[in-house]
Each structure stands twice: as structure tokens, then as C-alpha cells.
VOGU-3710 file (C-alpha; in Angstrom, 3 decimals, decimal comma):
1> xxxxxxxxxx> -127,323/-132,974/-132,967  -129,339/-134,984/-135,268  -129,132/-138,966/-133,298  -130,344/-142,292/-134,965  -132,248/-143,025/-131,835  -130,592/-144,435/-128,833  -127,699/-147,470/-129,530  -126,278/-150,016/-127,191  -122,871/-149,571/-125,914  -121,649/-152,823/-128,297
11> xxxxxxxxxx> -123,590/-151,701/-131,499  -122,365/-148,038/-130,867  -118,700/-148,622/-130,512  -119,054/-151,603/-133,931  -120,099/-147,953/-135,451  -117,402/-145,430/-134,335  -114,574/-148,696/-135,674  -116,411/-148,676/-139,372  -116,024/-145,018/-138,991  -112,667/-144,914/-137,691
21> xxxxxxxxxx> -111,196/-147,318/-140,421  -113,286/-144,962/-143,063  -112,737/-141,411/-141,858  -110,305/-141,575/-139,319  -107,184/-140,054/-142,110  -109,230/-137,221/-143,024  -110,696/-136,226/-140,160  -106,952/-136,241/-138,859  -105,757/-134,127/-142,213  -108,461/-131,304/-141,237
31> xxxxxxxxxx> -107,279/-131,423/-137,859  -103,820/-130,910/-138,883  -105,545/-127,519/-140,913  -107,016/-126,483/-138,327  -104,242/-126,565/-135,238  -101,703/-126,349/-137,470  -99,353/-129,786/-135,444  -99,097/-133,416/-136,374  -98,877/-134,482/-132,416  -101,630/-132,117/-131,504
41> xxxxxxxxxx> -104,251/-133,026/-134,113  -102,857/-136,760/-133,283  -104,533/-136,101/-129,889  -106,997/-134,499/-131,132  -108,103/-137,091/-133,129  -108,442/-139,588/-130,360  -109,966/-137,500/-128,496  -112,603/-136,396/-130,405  -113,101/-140,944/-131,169  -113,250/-141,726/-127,313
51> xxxxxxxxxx> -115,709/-138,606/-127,046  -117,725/-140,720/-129,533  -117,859/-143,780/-127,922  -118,944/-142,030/-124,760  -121,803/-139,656/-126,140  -123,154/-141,961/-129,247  -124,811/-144,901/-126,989  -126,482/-142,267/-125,088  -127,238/-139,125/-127,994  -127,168/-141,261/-131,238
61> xxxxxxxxxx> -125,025/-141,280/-133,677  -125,033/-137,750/-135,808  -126,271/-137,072/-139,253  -122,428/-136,070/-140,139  -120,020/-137,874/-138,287  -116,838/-136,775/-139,931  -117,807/-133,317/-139,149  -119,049/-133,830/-135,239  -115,111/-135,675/-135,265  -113,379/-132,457/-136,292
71> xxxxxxxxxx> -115,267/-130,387/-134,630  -114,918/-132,324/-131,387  -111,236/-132,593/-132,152  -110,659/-129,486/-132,876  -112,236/-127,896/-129,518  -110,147/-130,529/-127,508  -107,031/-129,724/-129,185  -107,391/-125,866/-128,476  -108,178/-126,634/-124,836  -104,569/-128,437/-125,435
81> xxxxxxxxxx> -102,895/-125,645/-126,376  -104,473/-123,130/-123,938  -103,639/-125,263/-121,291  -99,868/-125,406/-122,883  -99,968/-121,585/-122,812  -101,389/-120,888/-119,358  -98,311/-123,298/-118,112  -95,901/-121,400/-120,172  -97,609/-117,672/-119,385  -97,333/-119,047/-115,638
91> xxxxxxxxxx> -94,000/-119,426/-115,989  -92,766/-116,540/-117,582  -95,691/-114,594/-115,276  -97,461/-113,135/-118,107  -101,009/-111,759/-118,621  -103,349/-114,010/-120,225  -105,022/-112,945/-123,411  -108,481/-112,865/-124,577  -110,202/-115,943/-124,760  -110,490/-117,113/-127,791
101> xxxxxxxxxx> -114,001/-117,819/-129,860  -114,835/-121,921/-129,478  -114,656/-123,739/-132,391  -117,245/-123,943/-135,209  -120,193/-126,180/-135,342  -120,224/-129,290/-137,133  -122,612/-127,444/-140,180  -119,585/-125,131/-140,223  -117,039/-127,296/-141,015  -116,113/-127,360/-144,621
111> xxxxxxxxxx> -116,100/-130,651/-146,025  -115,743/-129,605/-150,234  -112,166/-129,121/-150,602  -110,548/-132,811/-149,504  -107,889/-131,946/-146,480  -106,054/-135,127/-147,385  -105,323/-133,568/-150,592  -104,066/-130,345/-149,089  -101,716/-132,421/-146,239  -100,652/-134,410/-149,591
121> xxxxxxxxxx> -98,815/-131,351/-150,981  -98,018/-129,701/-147,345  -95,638/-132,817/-146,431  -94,602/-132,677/-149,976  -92,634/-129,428/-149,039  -89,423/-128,091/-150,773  -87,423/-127,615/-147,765  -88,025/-130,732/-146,336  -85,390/-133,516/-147,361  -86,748/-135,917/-149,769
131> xxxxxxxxxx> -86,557/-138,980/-148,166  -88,392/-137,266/-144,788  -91,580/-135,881/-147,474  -91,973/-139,527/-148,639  -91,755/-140,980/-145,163  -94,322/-138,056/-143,437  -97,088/-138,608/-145,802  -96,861/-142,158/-145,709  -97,505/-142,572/-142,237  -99,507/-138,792/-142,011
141> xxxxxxxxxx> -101,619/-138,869/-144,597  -101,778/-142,508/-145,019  -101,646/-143,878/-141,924  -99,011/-146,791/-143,193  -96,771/-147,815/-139,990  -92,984/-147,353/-139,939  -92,598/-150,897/-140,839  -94,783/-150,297/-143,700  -92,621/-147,582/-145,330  -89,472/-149,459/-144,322
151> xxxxxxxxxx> -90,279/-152,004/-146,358  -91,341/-150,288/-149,218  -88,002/-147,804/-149,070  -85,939/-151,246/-148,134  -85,117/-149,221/-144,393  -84,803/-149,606/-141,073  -88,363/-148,530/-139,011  -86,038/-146,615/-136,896  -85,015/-144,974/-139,656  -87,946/-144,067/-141,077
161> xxxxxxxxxx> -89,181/-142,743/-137,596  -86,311/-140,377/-137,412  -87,004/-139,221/-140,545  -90,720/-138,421/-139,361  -89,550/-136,658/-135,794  -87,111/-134,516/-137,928  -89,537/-133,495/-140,849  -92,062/-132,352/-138,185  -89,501/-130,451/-135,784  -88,531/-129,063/-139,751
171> xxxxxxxxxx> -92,282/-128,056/-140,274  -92,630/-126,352/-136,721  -89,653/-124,173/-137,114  -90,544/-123,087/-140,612  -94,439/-122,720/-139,631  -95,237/-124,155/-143,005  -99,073/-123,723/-143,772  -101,233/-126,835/-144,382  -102,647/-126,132/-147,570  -103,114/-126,700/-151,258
181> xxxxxxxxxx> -100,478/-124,629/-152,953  -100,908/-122,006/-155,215  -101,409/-123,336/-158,800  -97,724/-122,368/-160,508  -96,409/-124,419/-157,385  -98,193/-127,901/-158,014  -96,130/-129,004/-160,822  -92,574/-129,352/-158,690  -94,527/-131,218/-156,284  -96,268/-133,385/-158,428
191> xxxxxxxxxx> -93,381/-135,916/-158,818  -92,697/-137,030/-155,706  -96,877/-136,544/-154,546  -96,868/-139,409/-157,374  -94,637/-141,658/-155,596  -96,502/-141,380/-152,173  -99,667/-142,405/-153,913  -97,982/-145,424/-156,132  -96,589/-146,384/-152,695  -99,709/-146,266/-150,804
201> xxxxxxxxxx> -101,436/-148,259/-153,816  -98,813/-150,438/-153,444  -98,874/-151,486/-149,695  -102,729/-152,018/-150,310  -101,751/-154,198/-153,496  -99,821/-156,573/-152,100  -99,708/-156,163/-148,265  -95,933/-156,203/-146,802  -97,347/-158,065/-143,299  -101,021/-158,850/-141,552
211> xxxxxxxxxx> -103,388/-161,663/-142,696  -104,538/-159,805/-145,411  -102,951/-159,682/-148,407  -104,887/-156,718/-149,820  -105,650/-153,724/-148,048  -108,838/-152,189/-150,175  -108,845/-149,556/-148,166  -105,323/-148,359/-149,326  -105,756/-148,714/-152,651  -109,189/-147,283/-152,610
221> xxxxxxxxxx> -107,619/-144,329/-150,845  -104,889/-143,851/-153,593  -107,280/-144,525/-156,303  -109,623/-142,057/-154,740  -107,118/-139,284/-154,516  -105,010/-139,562/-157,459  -108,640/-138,940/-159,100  -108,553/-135,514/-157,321  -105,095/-134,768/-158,295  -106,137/-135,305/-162,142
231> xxxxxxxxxx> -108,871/-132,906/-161,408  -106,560/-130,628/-159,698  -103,400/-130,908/-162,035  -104,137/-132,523/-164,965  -101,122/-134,349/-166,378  -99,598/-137,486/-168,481  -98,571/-138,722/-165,529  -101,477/-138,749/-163,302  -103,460/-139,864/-165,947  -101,020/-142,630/-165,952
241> xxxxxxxxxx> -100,839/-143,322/-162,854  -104,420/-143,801/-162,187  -104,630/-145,828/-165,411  -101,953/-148,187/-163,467  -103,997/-148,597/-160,070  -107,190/-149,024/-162,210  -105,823/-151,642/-164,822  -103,755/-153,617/-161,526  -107,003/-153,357/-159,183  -109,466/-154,505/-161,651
251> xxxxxxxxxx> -107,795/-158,114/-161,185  -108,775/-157,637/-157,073  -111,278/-160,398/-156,976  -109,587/-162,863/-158,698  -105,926/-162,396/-156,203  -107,106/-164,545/-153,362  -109,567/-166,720/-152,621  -112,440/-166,690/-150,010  -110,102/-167,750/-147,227  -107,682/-165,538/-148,053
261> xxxxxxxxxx> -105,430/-167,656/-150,119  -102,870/-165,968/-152,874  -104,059/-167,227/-156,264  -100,979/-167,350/-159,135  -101,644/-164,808/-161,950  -101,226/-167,922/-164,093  -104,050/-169,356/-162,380  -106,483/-166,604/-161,525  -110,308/-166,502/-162,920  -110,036/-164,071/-165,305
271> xxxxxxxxxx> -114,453/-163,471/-165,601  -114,228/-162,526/-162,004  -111,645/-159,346/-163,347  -113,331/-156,385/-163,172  -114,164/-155,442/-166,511  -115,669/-151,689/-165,871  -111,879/-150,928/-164,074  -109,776/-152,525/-167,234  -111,867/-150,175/-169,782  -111,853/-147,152/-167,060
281> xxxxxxxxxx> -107,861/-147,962/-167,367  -107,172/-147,902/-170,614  -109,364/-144,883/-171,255  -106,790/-142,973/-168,964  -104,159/-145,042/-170,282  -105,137/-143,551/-174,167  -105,525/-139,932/-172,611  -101,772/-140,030/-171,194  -100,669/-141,261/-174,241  -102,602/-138,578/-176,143
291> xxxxxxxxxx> -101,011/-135,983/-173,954  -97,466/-136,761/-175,154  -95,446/-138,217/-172,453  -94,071/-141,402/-172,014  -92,699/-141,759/-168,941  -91,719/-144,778/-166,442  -95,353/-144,597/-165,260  -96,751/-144,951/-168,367  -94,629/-147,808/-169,364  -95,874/-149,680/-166,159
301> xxxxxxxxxx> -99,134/-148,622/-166,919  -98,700/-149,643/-170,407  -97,861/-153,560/-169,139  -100,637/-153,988/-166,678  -102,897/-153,235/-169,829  -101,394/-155,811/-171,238  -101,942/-158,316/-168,814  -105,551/-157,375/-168,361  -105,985/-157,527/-171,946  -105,433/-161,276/-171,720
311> xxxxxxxxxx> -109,069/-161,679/-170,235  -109,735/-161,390/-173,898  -107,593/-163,381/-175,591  -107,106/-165,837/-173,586  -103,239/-165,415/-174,324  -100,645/-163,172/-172,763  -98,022/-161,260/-175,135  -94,816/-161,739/-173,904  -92,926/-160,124/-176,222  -94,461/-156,992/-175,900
321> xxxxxxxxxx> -94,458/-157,164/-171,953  -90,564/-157,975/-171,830  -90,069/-154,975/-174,621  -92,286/-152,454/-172,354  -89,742/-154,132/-169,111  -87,003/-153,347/-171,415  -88,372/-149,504/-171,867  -89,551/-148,903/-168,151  -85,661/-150,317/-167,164  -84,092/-148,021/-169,004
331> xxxxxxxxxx> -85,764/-145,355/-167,998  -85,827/-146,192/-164,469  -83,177/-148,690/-163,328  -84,054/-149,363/-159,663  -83,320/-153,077/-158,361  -87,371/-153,206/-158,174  -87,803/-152,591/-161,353  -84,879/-154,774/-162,794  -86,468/-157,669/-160,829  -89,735/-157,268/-162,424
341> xxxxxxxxxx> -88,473/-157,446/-165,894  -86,349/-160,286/-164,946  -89,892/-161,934/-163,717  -91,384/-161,243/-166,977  -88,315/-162,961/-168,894  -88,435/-166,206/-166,955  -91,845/-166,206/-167,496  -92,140/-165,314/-171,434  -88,533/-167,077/-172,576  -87,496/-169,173/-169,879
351> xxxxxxxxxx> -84,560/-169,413/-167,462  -81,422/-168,763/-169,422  -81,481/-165,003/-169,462  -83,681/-164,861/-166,209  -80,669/-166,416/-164,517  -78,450/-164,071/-165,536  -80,229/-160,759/-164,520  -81,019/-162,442/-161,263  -77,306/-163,127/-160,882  -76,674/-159,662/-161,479
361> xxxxxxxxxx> -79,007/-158,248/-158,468  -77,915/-160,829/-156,346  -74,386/-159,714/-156,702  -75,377/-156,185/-156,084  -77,413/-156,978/-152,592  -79,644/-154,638/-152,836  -82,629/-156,778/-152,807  -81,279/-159,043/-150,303  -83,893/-158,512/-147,577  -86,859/-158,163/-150,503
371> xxxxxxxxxx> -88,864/-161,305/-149,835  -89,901/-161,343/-153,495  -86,365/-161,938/-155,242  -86,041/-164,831/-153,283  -89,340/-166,191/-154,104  -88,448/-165,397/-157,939  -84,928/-167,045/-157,078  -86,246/-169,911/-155,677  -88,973/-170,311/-158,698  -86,093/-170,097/-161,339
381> xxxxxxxxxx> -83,982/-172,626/-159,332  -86,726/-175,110/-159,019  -87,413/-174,617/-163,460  -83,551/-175,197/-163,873  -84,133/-178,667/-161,453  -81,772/-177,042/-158,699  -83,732/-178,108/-155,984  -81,410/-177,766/-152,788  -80,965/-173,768/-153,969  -84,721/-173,456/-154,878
391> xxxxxxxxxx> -85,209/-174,927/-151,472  -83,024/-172,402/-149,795  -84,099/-169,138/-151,878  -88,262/-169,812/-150,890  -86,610/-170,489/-147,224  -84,984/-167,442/-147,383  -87,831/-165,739/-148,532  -90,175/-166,961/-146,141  -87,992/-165,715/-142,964  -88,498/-162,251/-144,071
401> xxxxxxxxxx> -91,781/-161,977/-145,414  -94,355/-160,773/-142,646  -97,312/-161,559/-144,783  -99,090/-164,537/-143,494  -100,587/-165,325/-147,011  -97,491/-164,722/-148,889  -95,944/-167,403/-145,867  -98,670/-170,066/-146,975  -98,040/-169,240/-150,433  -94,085/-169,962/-150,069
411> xxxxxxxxx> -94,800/-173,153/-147,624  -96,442/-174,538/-150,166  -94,025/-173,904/-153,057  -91,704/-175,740/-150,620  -93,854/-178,682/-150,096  -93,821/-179,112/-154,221  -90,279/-179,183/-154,412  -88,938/-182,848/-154,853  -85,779/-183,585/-153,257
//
């Protein structure tokens, strides 16, 4: 192994957590490859990171780390499962078969073909429910907790878990490969693949709980792999959605400030948007178009260039933003996406009609444990002068957000209000 020289115990294990937050996903998707098991390559995985912190300080750390990881894991996790079978041949009093050849060398481990990618479409599997594919990438691929997905599906953790138990016991019954599909295969897949990765972009977007409001390294890791998936599948709606991530994370810098602090859209620095992302964006943007489709994607996509196309002008066009609302509504009329045009109206008109489509959802319930409609509640209440409802809708919405900026953000939208 080639070592960096020897490390102290403190700088060493500093180095396996940068690599752990950077690597740890896809060293766990090639372990899942490789053993075939979401619990076993789960054990694998920190197996192969305690290994790490116990042979780095004295061997240095090696020239390829991700593939000393999966090689590690992968020898540990077949000494799992021979152990599992010489319990279960000892049982059943059965020969024991050849040994095995050990597992490859780090040099052999192929690192070209992305194994995130492959898991990606392997959870995305036509015999598992829907609802259990959504909810075993998200926390397989992406390593999002059950709370997490809950609150981006507007669902119990519990919930979520049992989807997760059920979609593996599913898997292990079927033994369902952990690979890329064959080409005439992608496209059925590609639709709900899509919605993992807008969810994933989404939790690093605007982070549901934690004391950072945006997770870059979730919406680097959606960004990163819904550039593969163009690659791989090229399509309107890829191109689309990567236009959206691009044209929504360009404004990254300008979200929060240095201590962490939301900063309005309204009141953002718009030279500190990232100007090489918003023309990146729209180039996608222009392709998708080109290609024919205009889906509910596009249409999102289609308003966040919008918005970054205010950096410009200086001025933000309304009317087209609540017409492109309008289109993406009709096309997809989830409570989410109802709220956001709402948003837009109050924004671009005013109140009057704002009120009335927030009526609506609030009558429905849907969105009732959403921190956001509440916030949006609370900000039309306190434009009408309703003060003792705006007061209670930002209350409201601060007991259920678990975002500690999003909490300052909302105490302080309470300390405005007059009484």
C-alpha cells in the first residue's frame, strides 16, 4: 500500500471523517455489487472505516482510499457470510465447500462505471411498490434518514422504515441483481429515478432539520449524478432536471449568510449568484426545450430561469412566473406545487387571490404539518394586517420545523409583527 508517511491518531481519524462524508455512499453502493445485501454491505462498510482508523495512523493513508474501503469491506463482509454459512452447514451437518478466492486488490477494483448509478436503477425496480423504490434509494443510495424522507413524502419515519425493511426482504426473495439495466429498460425507470434525484436535491436545498440549512453535499451529489444519467439516457427531462438544480444552486452563496442565517430571496446579493451555473442552466434548459417536451420539470425549470434572470435586470417578471405556476399546476396538481404558485401570486399581485388558494389547501389538510404553508400563511396574514392569525400561522410553523435556521428565520418574523 502506497502511505503518506506516518499520521497521528487525531490527524488520521480528521482524514477517514472528510473521507467518510465524501465517499462513504459509494463505497457502500459497490459494496452492495459486490455481496449482493443492503445489511451486509451496511457492515461492511463500517467495517472496512474502523479498519481505517486502526491501520492509517500506523501504514499511512493509501494512494486510493475509496478502493482500499471496498476492498476492505468487501473481504470483511465475505468472512460475514462464511461465518453465516458454517453456522447454518453446522446445523443442517453439511460438508463445507471450497474456500472461496479472497477478494481483489484495491488496483482491481473498478472504479469507471459509478455504482451509485447502478444502485440508482436497482432500487428503482418494477416489482417493488412505488412508494418502497422512492423510500430505499433515499436512504440507500443517498444516505437521507427516515425523518428526511418523511418529510419530504409528508409520512410517518415509521412508515418510511417499513417501507425500507419490506423493499429489502422484496429484493432478497427475488435476488434482484445490482446493476445498470439493459438499455431498452432505462426509459420505464427513468421517471421515478427523476424524483429520487429532485428529492435528494431538494433535502440539500433547503434542509428539513440540522443547523445547516444547505446540505452541499446533497445537492452536489444529485447534481453530480443526474449529469451521468444525461450521459447515460439522454432525455428532455433530465436535461431539465439538471437545468433546475443548476439554475436553483447557482443562487447558493447568496441563501445564508456567514453565520448561517436564511437571507429572503427579496433580499439576497444577487453578484454573489453564480453566474457560470445560471448560463450552464439555461444551456440545458434550451436543449430540453429543443428536444420537444414540456413537461412539469421543465416548467419548474423554466421559473427558476426566470428568477435567476433577474441578476440582470434588476427586475423580476411576475407575470410570466405566475403563468409558468399556472402551467406546472395544471400539469401537476400536488398541494406542493399549488402552494408554490400561490407564493408566487402573493408575491407578484398581492393578497386577494393568494388568500383564496391558501384557503383552499388549508381546507384540504394536506399541508397541515408542512412548516412552509404556515410560514406563507402567516406572511399573507401579516400583508392583510391580521396580526393575531399571522401570529399563530409563523407559531404554528415554527413547532414543526426542525431546521434551526428556518426557527431563527420564523422567530424573527414574529418579533416584526406589531400587536
Amino acid at each position: 500500500m502506497k502511505g503518506s508517511g506516518e499520521l497521528t491518531t487525531e490527524t488520521t481519524r480528521g482524514e477517514v471523517e472528510q473521507i467518510y462524508l465524501a465517499e462513504s455512499r459509494r463505497v457502500f453502493a459497490s459494496l452492495v455489487r459486490l455481496l449482493g445485501d443492503f445489511d451486509l454491505a451496511e457492515e461492511a462498510l463500517q467495517e472496512a472505516f474502523g479498519a481505517a482508523l486502526e491501520q492509517w495512523p500506523r501504514d499511512g493513508l493509501p494512494a486510493r482510499p475509496r478502493a482500499w474501503l471496498v476492498s476492505v469491506g468487501r473481504f470483511r463482509g465475505i468472512d460475514a457470510q462464511r461465518r453465516r454459512r458454517r453456522l447454518e452447514r453446522a446445523i443442517a451437518e453439511e460438508p463445507p465447500p471450497a474456500r472461496p478466492w479472497p477478494p481483489p486488490a484495491p488496483d482491481e477494483i473498478d472504479e469507471v462505471e459509478d455504482p451509485r448509478l447502478a444502485l440508482l436503477f436497482a432500487c428503482c425496480r418494477p416489482e417493488l411498490p412505488r412508494d418502497a423504490q422512492v423510500a430505499l434509494t433515499l436512504r440507500e443510495v443517498c444516505g437521507l434518514t427516515t425523518e428526511e424522507i418523511g418529510r419530504a413524502y409528508l409520512t410517518k419515519p415509521s412508515t418510511i422504515a417499513q417501507r425500507i425493511v419490506r423493499a429489502k426482504q422484496k429484493i432478497r426473495e427475488l435476488g434482484l441483481k445490482f446493476e445498470i439495466p439493459d438499455r431498452d429498460e432505462l426509459p420505464a425507470r427513468r421517471e421515478l429515478v427523476l424524483e429520487v434525484l429532485y428529492l435528494v436535491f431538494n433535502e440539500g436545498y433547503a434542509a428539513s432539520r440540522g443547523s445547516t440549512y444547505i446540505r452541499t453535499d446533497l445537492s452536489d451529489e444529485a447534481i453530480r449524478l443526474t449529469r451521468l444519467l444525461c450521459e447515460l439516457l439522454p432525455h428532455p427531462d433530465c436535461e431539465s432536471l439538471l437545468a433546475l438544480f443548476l439554475l436553483q444552486d447557482a443562487r447558493r452563496a447568496a441563501r445564508t449568510s456567514s453565520s448561517g442565517e436564511l437571507i429572503l430571496f427579496s433580499e439576497q446579493d444577487r453578484d454573489l449568484w453564480d453566474q457560470t451555473r445560471l448560463r450552464e442552466g439555461k444551456m440545458w434548459l434550451e436543449r430540453a426545450l429543443t428536444g420537444g417536451a414540456f413537461g412539469s420539470i421543465t416548467a419548474r425549470a423554466a421559473i427558476a430561469l426566470v428568477y435567476g434572470e433577474s441578476a440582470e435586470t434588476g427586475v423580476i417578471d411576475w407575470p410570466q412566473i405566475i403563468a409558468l405556476h399556472e402551467y406546472h399546476v395544471a400539469l401537476d396538481p400536488q398541494p406542493v406545487s399549488r402552494l408554490a404558485r400561490a407564493i408566487a401570486i402573493l408575491e407578484g399581485e398581492g393578497p386577494k387571490r393568494a388568500a383564496s388558494l391558501l384557503d383552499e389547501l388549508a381546507v384540504e389538510g394536506s399541508l397541515e404539518h408542512f412548516p412552509p404553508f404556515h410560514a406563507a400563511r402567516g406572511e399573507l396574514f401579516r400583508r392583510l394586517g391580521r396580526i393575531s392569525e399571522a401570529r399563530s400561522a409563523y407559531e404554528r410553523a415554527f413547532a414543526l420545523s426542525q431546521s434551526e435556521p428556518e426557527r431563527r428565520l420564523l422567530e424573527r418574523k414574529l418579533g416584526e409583527l406589531i400587536s
